[in-house]
Each structure stands twice: as structure tokens, then as C-alpha cells.
N, C-alpha and C positions, 0 to 999 in steps of 0.2 A: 504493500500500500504506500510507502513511505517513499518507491522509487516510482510509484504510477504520479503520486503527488509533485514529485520531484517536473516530471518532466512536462505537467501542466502548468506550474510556474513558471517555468523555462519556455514557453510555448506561449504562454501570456506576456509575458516579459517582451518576446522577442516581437507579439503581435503590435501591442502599444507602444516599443521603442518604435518600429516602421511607421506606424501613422504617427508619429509627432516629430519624426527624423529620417529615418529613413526615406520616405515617400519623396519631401522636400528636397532630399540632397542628389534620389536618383532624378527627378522631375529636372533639377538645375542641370544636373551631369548630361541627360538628353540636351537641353535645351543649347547648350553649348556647344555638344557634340552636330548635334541634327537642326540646327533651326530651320523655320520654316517664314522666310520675311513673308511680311504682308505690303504688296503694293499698295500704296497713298499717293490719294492728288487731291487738290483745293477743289473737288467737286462743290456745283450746288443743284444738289436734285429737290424734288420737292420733299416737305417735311410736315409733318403732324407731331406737334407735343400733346400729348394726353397726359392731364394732369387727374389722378385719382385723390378725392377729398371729403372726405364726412366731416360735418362740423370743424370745418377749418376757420372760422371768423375769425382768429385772432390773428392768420397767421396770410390768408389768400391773396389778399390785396397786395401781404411784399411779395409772395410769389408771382403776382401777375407782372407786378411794375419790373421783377426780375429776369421773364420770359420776354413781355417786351421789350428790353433792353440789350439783348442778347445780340452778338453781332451774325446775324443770315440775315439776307435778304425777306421782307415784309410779302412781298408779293410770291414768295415760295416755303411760308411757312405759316401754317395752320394749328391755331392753340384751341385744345378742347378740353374744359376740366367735366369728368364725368362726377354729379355730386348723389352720392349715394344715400339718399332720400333724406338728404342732412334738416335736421330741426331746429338750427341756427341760422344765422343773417347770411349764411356762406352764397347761398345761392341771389341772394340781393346785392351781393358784392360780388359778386361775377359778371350778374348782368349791366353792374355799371360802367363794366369795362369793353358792351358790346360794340362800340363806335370805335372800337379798336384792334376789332376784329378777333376779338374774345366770343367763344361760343361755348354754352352751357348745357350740358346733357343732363336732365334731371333723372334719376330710377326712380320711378313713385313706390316703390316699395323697396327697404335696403335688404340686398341679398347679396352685401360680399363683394371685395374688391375686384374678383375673377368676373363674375357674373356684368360688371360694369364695364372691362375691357373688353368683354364680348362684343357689347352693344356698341362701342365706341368703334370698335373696328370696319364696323358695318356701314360706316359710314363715312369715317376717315380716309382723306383725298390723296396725303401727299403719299410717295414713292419709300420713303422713310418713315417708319414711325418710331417714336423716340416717350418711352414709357417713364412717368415723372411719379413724385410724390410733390405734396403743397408744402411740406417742409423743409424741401430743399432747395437750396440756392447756387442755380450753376455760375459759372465762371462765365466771362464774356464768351469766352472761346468756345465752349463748351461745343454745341450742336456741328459746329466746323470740325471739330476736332473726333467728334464719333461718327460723321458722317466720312471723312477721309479715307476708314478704312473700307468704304461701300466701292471703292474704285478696284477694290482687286474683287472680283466676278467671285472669285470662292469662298466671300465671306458674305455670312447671313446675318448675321449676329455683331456687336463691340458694345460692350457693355465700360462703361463709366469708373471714375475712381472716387467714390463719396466718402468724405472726409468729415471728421466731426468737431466740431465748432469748441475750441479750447474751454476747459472748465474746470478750472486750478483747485476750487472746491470739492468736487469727486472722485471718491477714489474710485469707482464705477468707470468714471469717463477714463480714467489711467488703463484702469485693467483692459475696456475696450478697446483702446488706442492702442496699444502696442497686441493686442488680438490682432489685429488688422492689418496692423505692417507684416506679422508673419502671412497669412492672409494673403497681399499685396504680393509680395516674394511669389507664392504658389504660383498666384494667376495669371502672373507674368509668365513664369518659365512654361506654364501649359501653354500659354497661347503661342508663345514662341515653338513650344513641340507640335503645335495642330491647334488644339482648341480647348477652351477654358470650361470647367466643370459649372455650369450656371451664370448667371448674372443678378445683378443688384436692379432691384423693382423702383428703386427711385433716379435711376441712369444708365436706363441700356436702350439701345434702338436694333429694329430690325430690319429689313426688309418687305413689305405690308402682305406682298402676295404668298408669303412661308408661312401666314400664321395660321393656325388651324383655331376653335374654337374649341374653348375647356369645360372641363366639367366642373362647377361653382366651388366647392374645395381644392381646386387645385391652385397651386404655389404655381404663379405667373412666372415668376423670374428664373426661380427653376427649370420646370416643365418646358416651357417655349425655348430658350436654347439646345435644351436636349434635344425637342422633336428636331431643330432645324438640325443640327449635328446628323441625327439618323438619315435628312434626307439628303445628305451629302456636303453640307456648308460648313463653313469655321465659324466657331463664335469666339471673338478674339477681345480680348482687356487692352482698354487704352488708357493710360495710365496719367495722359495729358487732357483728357476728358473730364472735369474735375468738379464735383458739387462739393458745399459746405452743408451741413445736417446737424443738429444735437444728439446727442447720445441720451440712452435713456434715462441715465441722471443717478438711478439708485441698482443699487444688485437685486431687489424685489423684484422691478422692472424690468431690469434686464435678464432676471430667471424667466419671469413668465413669455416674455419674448419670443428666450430662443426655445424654450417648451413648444408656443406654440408652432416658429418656424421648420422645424424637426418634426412635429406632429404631423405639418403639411408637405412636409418635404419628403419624407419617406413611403408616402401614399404615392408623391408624385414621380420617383423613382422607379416604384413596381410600375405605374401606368403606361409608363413609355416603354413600348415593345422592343426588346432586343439592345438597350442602352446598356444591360450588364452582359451583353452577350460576346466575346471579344469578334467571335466568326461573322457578326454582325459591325462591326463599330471597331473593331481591330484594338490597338491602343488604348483609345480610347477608355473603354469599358476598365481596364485596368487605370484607369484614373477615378473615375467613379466611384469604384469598389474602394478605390485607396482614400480621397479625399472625400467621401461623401459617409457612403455605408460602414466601412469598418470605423469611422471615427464616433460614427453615433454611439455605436454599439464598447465604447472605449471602458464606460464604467463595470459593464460585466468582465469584460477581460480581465479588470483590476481586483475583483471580487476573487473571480477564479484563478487570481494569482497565487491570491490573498490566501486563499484554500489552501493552496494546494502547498506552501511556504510551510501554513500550518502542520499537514499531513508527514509535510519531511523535515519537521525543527531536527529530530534528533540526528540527522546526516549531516550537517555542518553547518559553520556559523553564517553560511551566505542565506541559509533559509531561515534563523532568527532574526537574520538584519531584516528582513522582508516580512517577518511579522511583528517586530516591532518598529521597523520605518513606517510599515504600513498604519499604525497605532498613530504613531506620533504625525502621520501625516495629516489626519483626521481630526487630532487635535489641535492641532495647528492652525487646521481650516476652520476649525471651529469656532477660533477667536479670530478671525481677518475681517469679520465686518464690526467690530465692537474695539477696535485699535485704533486710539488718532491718528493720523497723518503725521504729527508734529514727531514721531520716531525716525522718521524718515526711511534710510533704505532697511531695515528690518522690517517695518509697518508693509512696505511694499512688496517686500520679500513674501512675507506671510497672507498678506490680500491677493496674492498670485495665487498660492496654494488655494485659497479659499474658492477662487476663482474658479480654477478648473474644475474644482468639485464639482461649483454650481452648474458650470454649462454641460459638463456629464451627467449631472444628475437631471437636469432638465431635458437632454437629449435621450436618453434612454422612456423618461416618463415622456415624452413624446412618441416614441417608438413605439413603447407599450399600448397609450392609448389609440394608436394607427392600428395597431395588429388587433386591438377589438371593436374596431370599426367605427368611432369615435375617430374624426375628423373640424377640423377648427375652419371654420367659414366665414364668419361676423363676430368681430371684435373691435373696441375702440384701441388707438395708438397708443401705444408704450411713452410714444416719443413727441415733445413739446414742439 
């Protein structure tokens, strides 16, 4: 028993060192080895911003005066905020922007961010469509800058680089920030090797005539890169594509987040036919499995580490250090949100640990409530 324990520790060990190291380093070693340039030109095709927003009053009016200010041309680009049957003044502050060529899609009844991008599509003109949130603020360049990469014919997809808006009071916003730049790192070298595993729902654009129509739980920004990848496109991160965003402010918020983002994402991974298939998607699929599926699945791994350490303490000191690191790691986590800041790099040290817990432990209870058919569809924003 002591040596079957043995070697599921070792098998866990080895699974969680590859998604948090491994993956990243072979992902770099490809992308160096094999790149894949993407041809870029100053194109201007036509463009549709679709702005998704429930109850945005507070915030819609800088996103509009944001959108218009953006530098493409006026007479080839089209802004649509879809308002998801909002109960606030949002949609009276939309439509005082109609003399501006602001147009406003009401759903008389809210059913979900998915169900709204439906509707918008169906109607959406330009050549480009370029998927927004009302909370984020692009860069001048922006729309120039994700449209560039539509000139190489094999890309469907370039998804954006959203950045979160400094906030020296959070240690929340700390731990997300440098989330992101590891993040940032990945999605680079994939797009550089072919194509990048999803895109961010507040700055990615596609191609109009690739998009298929979703099923009301499905994870937009997910799901849609994937399908276009299956039909043969790149969907590539442009890194010069750039919004500013808040972060969700507290680790509360930011658990239930990525709970629910993992709740919808793993639904929307099974749904896409043949995306874990490698015979199908080649490469690819091994990206997937590495950056998506096996990292959800991270906190069981640690569990059955955890086990199986236990099972073989009396074989050597490497399988005590693993149940009492694993002890102490727990404990540790346990004080990272109840520690000031004013510790400095200790305080951070330990709000990392804290950290990871939480978004394993929300991704798993994500997963769990995917596998029993429990899917998250309508919800208000995390994020201010």
C-alpha cells in the first residue's frame, strides 16, 4: 500500500508541476522553436462594437464617450450596446447618444449575456465584430490594433490585452495582476505556436460570418474561439490591443467569479466537438487539455497527493515533507486574507498561497456543479 501511495504522489506531483511549469516552458520552447508570424496591415474593414451591459448607469456614458473617441474611421464602424432588460437609467443613456450613431438593442426579458450576443449578431453590419464589456476602457489604438491581425486570411479570431486599473489598496487586485502576467506569457507563446486557448469577452473580435449561434449558458469568449479554431482559423492575442478594467476588488468576489467562469467554461469545452481531440485539432487539443482542463481539475490532484504522501510517510522523509508542507500550506492560506499589507513581502508571500487555494477551490466547485448539470447563465458583475 505504502508503495501504490508512493507512486500516486509522484504522479500528482508530476501532474501539477506540468500545469503550472511545465506546460508554460514547453509552450515558450515551441514558440521559439516553430513560430508561426501573423501577417499585419493598417487595414480598415468595417467594424461592429457590441457593447454587452445590464445596469450599467454608472459607468455607460464613459464607455460610450470612450468608443466614440477611439481612432477608426466613423463611417466604418458601428456601436451596439445590447442592454439586457437593464432596470436602471442605462438604456436612457444610450439612447442619448443616438445622434451619434449609438444604437441600442433592448432584450425585454434578461436571459444572459450569451442569449444577447445572439440577437446582436443578427443584425450586426460591419465585416469585424469586436465583442466589449461597458466596463472597459480601450486605448485609442485599440480596434486598429485587433483589426490588423484580420489581414493575414488565417486568422479568425485576436483577442485583446485587458489590463486592470491600479488599486494600491487591494490585495485582491495584487494577486490578480500578476495572475495575468503569467496568463499574458501563455497566450503569447500559443498564438505564436498557432492559436491561443480562448479569448477575453471584454476585447476580442472576430470575423462576423464564423460565428455560429450559442446555447444561453455558454461562455462567449470561450466557446467562439474554439468553434473558429475547429473550422480551421487562428485565434491569435494581440498584446498591443489594450483595455483598462477594475479588478474585482475583494477575494469574495473574485472566488465567486472565477467559480462561476469554470462553471461555464467547462460545459463549454465538452460542447465543442473534437476540440480535445488531437486527430481532430492536432496540437492544439494538447493545449486545451494542458491550459484549460487539467488546471481546473488542479485541487484534486493536490488532494491525491496529499493521500497518497500520507499512505507512504513511513518510506522517507520526502513523503513527510508532503504531509506536513501540505499542512502548513493550508495554514498559511488560511491567514492570507486576515494579514495587512503593511508586512509587506511576507503578507504577499502568504496572500499568494491563499490565493491559489481560492481559485482551485472555486474551479473545481465549478466543475462539480457542471458535471451535475447546474450551469450559471444570469448573474450581476463581480466587477465595478
Amino acid at each position: 500500500m505504502s508503495m501504490v501511495g508512493a507512486m500516486v504522489a509522484w504522479a500528482a506531483a508530476f501532474v501539477v508541476g506540468y500545469v503550472y511549469v511545465g506546460y508554460p516552458i514547453l509552450i515558450g520552447i515551441l514558440g521559439w522553436l516553430m513560430p508561426k508570424p501573423i501577417r499585419q496591415a493598417d487595414i480598415e474593414p468595417t467594424v461592429t462594437l457590441l457593447i454587452s451591459a445590464f445596469n450599467e448607469a454608472h459607468i455607460i456614458s464613459e464607455k460610450l464617450k470612450n468608443a466614440l473617441g477611439l481612432d477608426y474611421p466613423k463611417n466604418k464602424m458601428e456601436i451596439l450596446v445590447i442592454s439586457d432588460a437593464s432596470t436602471d437609467h442605462t438604456d436612457q443613456i444610450v439612447q442619448s447618444f443616438s445622434d451619434q450613431g449609438v444604437a441600442l438593442l433592448r432584450m425585454e426579458e434578461r436571459g444572459g449575456k450569451t442569449l444577447g450576443l445572439n440577437a446582436a449578431m443578427k443584425v450586426a453590419k460591419g465585416d469585424i465584430v469586436i465583442f466589449s464589456d461597458a466596463n472597459i476602457m480601450y486605448r485609442i489604438d485599440t480596434i486598429r490594433r485587433l483589426v490588423q491581425n484580420f489581414a493575414d486570411s488565417s486568422v479568425g479570431c485576436a483577442t485583446g490585452d485587458s489590463q486592470y486599473v491600479d488599486d494600491p489598496h487591494s490585495a485582491a487586485h495584487a494577486q490578480e495582476n500578476s495572475y495575468w502576467g503569467y496568463e499574458r506569457f501563455i497566450r503569447s507563446m500559443e498564438s505564436l505556436v498557432g492559436s491561443t486557448v480562448g479569448g477575453d469577452g471584454a476585447i476580442f473580435a472576430i470575423r462576423r460570418v464564423l460565428y455560429q449561434p450559442l446555447s444561453p449558458e455558454t461562455i462567449n469568449d470561450l466557446v467562439v474561439p474554439l468553434q473558429i479554431v475547429v473550422k480551421g482559423y487562428r485565434a491569435v492575442f494581440e498584446p498591443t490591443a489594450i483595455g483598462l478594467e477594475p479588478s474585482a476588488g475583494d477575494f469574495q468576489k473574485e472566488f465567486r467569479r472565477k467559480r462561476r467562469i469554470v462553471n461555464r467554461s467547462w460545459r463549454g469545452v465538452m460542447s465543442v466537438s473534437g476540440i480535445l481531440n488531437p486527430f481532430r485539432v492536432g496540437m492544439f487539443a494538447w493545449q486545451v487539455w494542458s491550459h484549460k482542463v487539467l488546471r481546473w481539475l488542479v485541487l484534486p490532484f493536490l488532494l491525491m497527493g496529499f493521500v497518497g504522501c500520507l499512505s507512504a510517510y513511513e518510506l522517507g522523509s520526502v513523503y513527510r515533507i508532503g504531509v506536513w508542507g501540505g499542512v502548513a500550506s493550508v495554514l498559511v492560506a488560511a491567514a492570507g486574507p486576515f494579514l495587512p499589507s503593511s508586512l509587506g513581502g511576507v503578507s504577499k508571500l502568504i496572500q499568494t498561497v491563499f490565493y491559489f487555494y481560492l481559485v482551485n477551490l472555486a474551479a473545481i466547485l465549478g466543475v462539480t456543479k457542471a458535471l451535475g448539470g447546474r450551469v450559471d447563465r444570469i448573474w450581476a458583475p463581480e466587477r465595478g
